[in-house]
C-alpha positions as CSV (number, residue, x, y, z in Angstrom):
1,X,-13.8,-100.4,-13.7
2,X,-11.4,-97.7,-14.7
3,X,-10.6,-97.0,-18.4
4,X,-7.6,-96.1,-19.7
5,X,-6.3,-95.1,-23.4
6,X,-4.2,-97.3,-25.1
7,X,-0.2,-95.4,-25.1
8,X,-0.7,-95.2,-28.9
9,X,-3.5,-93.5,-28.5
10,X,-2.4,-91.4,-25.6
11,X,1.0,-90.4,-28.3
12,X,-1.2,-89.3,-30.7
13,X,-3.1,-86.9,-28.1
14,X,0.4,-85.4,-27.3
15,X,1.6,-84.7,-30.7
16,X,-2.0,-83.4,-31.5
17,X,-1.5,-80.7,-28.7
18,X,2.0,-80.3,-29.5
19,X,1.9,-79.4,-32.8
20,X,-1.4,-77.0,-32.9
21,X,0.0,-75.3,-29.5
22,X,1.0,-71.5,-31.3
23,X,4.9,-71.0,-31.5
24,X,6.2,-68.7,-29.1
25,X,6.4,-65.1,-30.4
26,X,9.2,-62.7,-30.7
27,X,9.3,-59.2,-30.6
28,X,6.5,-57.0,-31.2
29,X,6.8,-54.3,-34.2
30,X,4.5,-50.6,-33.6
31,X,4.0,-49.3,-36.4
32,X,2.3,-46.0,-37.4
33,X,1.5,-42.1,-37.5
34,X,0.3,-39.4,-35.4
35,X,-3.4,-38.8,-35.6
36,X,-3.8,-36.0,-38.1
37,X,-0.3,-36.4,-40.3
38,X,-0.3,-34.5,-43.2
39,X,-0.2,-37.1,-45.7
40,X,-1.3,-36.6,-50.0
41,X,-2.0,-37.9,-53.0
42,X,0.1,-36.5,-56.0
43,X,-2.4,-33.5,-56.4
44,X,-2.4,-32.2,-52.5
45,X,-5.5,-34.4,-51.7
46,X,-5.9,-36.0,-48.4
47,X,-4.9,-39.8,-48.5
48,X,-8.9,-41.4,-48.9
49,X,-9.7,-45.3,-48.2
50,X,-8.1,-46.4,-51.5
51,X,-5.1,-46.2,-50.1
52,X,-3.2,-49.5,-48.6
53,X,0.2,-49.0,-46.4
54,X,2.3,-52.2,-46.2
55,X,5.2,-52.8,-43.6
56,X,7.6,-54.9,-45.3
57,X,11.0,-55.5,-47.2
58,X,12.1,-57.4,-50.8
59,X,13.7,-60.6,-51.2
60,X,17.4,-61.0,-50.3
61,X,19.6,-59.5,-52.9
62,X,16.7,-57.2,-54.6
63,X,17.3,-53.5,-54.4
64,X,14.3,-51.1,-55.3
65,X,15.3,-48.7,-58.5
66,X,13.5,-46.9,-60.6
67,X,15.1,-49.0,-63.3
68,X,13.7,-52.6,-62.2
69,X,10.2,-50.5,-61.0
70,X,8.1,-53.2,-62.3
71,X,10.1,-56.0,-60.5
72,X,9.0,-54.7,-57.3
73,X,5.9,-56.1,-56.9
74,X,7.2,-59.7,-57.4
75,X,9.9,-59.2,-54.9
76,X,8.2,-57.7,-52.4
77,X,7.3,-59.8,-48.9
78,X,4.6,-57.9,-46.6
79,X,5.0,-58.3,-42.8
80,X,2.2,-56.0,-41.9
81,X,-0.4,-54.0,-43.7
82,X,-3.2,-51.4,-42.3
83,X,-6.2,-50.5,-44.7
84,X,-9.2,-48.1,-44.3
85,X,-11.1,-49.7,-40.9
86,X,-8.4,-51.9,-39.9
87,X,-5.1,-50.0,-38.8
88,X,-6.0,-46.7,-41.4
89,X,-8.5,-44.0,-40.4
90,X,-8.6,-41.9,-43.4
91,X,-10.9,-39.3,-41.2
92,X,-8.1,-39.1,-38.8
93,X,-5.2,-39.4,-41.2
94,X,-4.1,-41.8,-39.2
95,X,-2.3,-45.2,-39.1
96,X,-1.5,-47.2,-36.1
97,X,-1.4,-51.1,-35.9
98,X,1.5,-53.9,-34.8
99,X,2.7,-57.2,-35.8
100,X,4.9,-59.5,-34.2
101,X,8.3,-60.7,-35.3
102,X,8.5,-64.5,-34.4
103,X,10.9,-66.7,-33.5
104,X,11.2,-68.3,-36.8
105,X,11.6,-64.7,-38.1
106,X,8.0,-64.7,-39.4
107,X,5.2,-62.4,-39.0
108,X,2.1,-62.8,-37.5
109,X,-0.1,-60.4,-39.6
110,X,-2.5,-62.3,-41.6
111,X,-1.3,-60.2,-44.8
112,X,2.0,-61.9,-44.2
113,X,2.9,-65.1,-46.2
114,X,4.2,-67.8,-44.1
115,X,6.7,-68.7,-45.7
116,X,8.8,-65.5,-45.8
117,X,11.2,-64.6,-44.5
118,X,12.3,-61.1,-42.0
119,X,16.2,-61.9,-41.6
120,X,17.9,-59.8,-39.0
121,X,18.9,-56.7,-40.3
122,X,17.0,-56.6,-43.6
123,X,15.7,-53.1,-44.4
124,X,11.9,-52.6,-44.0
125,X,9.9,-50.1,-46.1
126,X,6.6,-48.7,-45.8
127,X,4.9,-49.2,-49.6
128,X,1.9,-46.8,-49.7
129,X,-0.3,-47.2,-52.6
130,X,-4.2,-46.7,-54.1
131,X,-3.0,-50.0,-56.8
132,X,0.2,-51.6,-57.4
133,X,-1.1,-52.3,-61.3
134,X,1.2,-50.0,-63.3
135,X,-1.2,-50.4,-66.1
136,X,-3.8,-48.8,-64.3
137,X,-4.1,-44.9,-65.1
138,X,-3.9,-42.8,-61.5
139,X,-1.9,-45.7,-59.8
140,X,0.1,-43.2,-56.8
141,X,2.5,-44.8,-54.9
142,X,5.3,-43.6,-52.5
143,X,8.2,-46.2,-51.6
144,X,9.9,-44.6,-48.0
145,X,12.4,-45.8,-45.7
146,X,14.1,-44.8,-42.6
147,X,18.5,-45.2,-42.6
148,X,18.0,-43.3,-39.3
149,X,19.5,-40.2,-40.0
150,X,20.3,-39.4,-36.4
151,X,17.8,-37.4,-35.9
152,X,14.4,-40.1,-35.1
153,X,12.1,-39.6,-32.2
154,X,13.0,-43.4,-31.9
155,X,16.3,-44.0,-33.0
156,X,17.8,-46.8,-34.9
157,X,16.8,-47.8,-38.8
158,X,14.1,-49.1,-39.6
159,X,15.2,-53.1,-39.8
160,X,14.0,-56.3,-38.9
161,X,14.9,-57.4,-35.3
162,X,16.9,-60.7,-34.0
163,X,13.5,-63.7,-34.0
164,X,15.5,-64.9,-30.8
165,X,14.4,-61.9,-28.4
166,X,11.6,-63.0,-25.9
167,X,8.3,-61.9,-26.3
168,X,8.0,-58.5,-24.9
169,X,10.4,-56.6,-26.9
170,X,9.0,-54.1,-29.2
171,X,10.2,-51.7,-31.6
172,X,8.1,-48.2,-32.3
173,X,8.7,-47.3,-35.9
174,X,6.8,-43.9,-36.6
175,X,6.0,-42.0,-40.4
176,X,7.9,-39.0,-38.4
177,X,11.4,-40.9,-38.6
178,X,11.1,-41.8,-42.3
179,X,13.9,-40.3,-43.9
180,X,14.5,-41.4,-47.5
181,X,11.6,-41.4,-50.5
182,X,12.6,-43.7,-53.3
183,X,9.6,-42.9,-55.0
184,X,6.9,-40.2,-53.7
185,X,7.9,-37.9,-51.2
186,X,8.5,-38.4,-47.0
187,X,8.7,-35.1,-44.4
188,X,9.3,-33.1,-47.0
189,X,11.2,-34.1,-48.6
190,X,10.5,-35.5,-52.6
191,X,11.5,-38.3,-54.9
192,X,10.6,-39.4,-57.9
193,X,7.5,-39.4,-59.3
194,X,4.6,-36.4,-61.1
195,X,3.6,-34.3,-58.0
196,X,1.9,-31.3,-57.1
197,X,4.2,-29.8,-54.6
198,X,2.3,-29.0,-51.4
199,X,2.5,-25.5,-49.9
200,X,3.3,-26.5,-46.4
201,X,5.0,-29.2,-44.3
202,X,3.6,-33.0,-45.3
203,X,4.3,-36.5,-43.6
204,X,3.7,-38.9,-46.7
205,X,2.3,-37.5,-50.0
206,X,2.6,-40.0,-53.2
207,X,3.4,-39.3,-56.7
208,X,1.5,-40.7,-60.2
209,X,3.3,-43.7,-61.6
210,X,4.0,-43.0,-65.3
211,X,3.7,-45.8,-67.7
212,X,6.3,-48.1,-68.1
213,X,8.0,-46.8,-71.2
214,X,8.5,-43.3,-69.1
215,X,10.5,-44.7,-66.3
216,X,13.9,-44.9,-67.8
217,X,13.4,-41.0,-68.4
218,X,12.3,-40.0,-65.3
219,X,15.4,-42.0,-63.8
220,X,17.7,-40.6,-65.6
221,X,16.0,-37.2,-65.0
222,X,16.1,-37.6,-61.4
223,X,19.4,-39.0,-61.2
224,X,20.5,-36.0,-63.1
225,X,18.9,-33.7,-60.7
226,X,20.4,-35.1,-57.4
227,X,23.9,-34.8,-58.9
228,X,23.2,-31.4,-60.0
229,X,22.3,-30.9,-56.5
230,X,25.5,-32.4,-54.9
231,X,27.5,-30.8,-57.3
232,X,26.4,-27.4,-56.3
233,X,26.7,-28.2,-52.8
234,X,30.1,-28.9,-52.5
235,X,30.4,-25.6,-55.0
236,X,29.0,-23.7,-52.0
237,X,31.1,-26.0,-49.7
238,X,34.0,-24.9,-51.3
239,X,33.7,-21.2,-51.8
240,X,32.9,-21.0,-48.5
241,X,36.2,-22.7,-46.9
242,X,38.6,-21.1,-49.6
243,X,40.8,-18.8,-48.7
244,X,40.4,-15.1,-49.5
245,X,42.5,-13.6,-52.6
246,X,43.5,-11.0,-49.7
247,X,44.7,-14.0,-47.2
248,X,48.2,-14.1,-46.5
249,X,50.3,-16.7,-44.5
């Protein structure tokens, strides 16, 4: 005599499978280095296994500043992370791992929270660190990000992607095409922070955190220097496109 489960039953079954069937997933997010990058601690040192990188951006309507430094931590949402064995190879100097950006613009990492977060065209940063404890004496970090100068091997910022494209798309976001260093210093380039200034070309290098009562100095030192900087620039600019005392119409 055939058996058959009561249509409660049968509901329940369905839901079951339903609701612990995985969403689909969006687009996929490659994220990394080249193998051998040049990238430093404050005093020139190769990048060891203390150091974490984390893929990520800060809660809607929090900029990063120097000024609201120890706000960052609190305001910061991870999407993906790589540590030493699992997406870092300090031997190699080399970071290379990928989470998806789902349809409910989530992340898949398991660093990520599930309840954040990515919106469409928020700004992602790559937050390197050895310890995000400010309190902590040799805490190195470097903050970078990529505006997508025009210039990337891949082009296009560095921003989170529409949750609604099918699975399949991917995005290649590489070290190489990080253009701006809010704090440490990015292909060459340096931001704030105390630093040994390497001799040749670097990828990442970061820079000490001072304590807390330093910061507002070493904003308003840096700020200082970068208009210095502009200033003198457009000097230059101008000298060079004004007319000579000899020029006659």
């Amino acid at each position: 005599m055939k058996s058959f489960l009561p249509i409660q039953a049968l509901l329940a079954l369905v839901l079951t499978l339903v609701c612990s069937s995985p969403r689909a997933e969006g687009s996929t997010v490659f994220w990394g280095s080249f193998s051998n990058d040049i990238m430093l601690d404050s005093a020139g040192n190769s990048l060891d296994g203390s150091y974490r990188f984390e893929v990520g951006t800060f809660v809607s309507g929090f900029t990063p500043t120097l000024a609201n430094i120890q706000l960052w931590e609190a305001n910061w949402m991870v999407f993906d992370a790589a540590v030493d064995g699992d997406g870092w190879s300090p031997l190699d100097q080399f970071v290379n791992t990928s989470s998806d950006h789902t349809a409910s613009a989530g992340s898949s990492s398991p660093d990520a929270d599930p309840a954040d977060v990515f919106e469409q065209g928020a700004l992602a940063y790559l937050w390197v660190f050895n310890s995000k404890d400010l309190g902590v004496a040799g805490t190195e970090w470097a903050l970078l990000a990529n505006y997508d100068t025009g210039t990337d091997a891949f082009p296009g910022a560095w921003v989170f992607p529409d949750p609604n494209l099918p699975p399949g798309d991917s995005f290649d976001w590489q070290t190489r095409d990080l253009d701006a260093a809010l704090f440490g210093g990015v292909n060459n380039t340096q931001g704030p922070g105390a630093h040994t200034t390497p001799p040749g070309a670097f990828t990442i290098q970061t820079h000490v955190v001072p304590e807390p009562g330093s910061l507002v100095l070493l904003g308003a030192a840096f700020a200082f220097t970068a208009r210095r900087s502009r200033r003198s620039h457009a000097r230059d600019l101008l000298l060079k496109t004004a007319p000579s005392a000899n020029w006659s119409p």
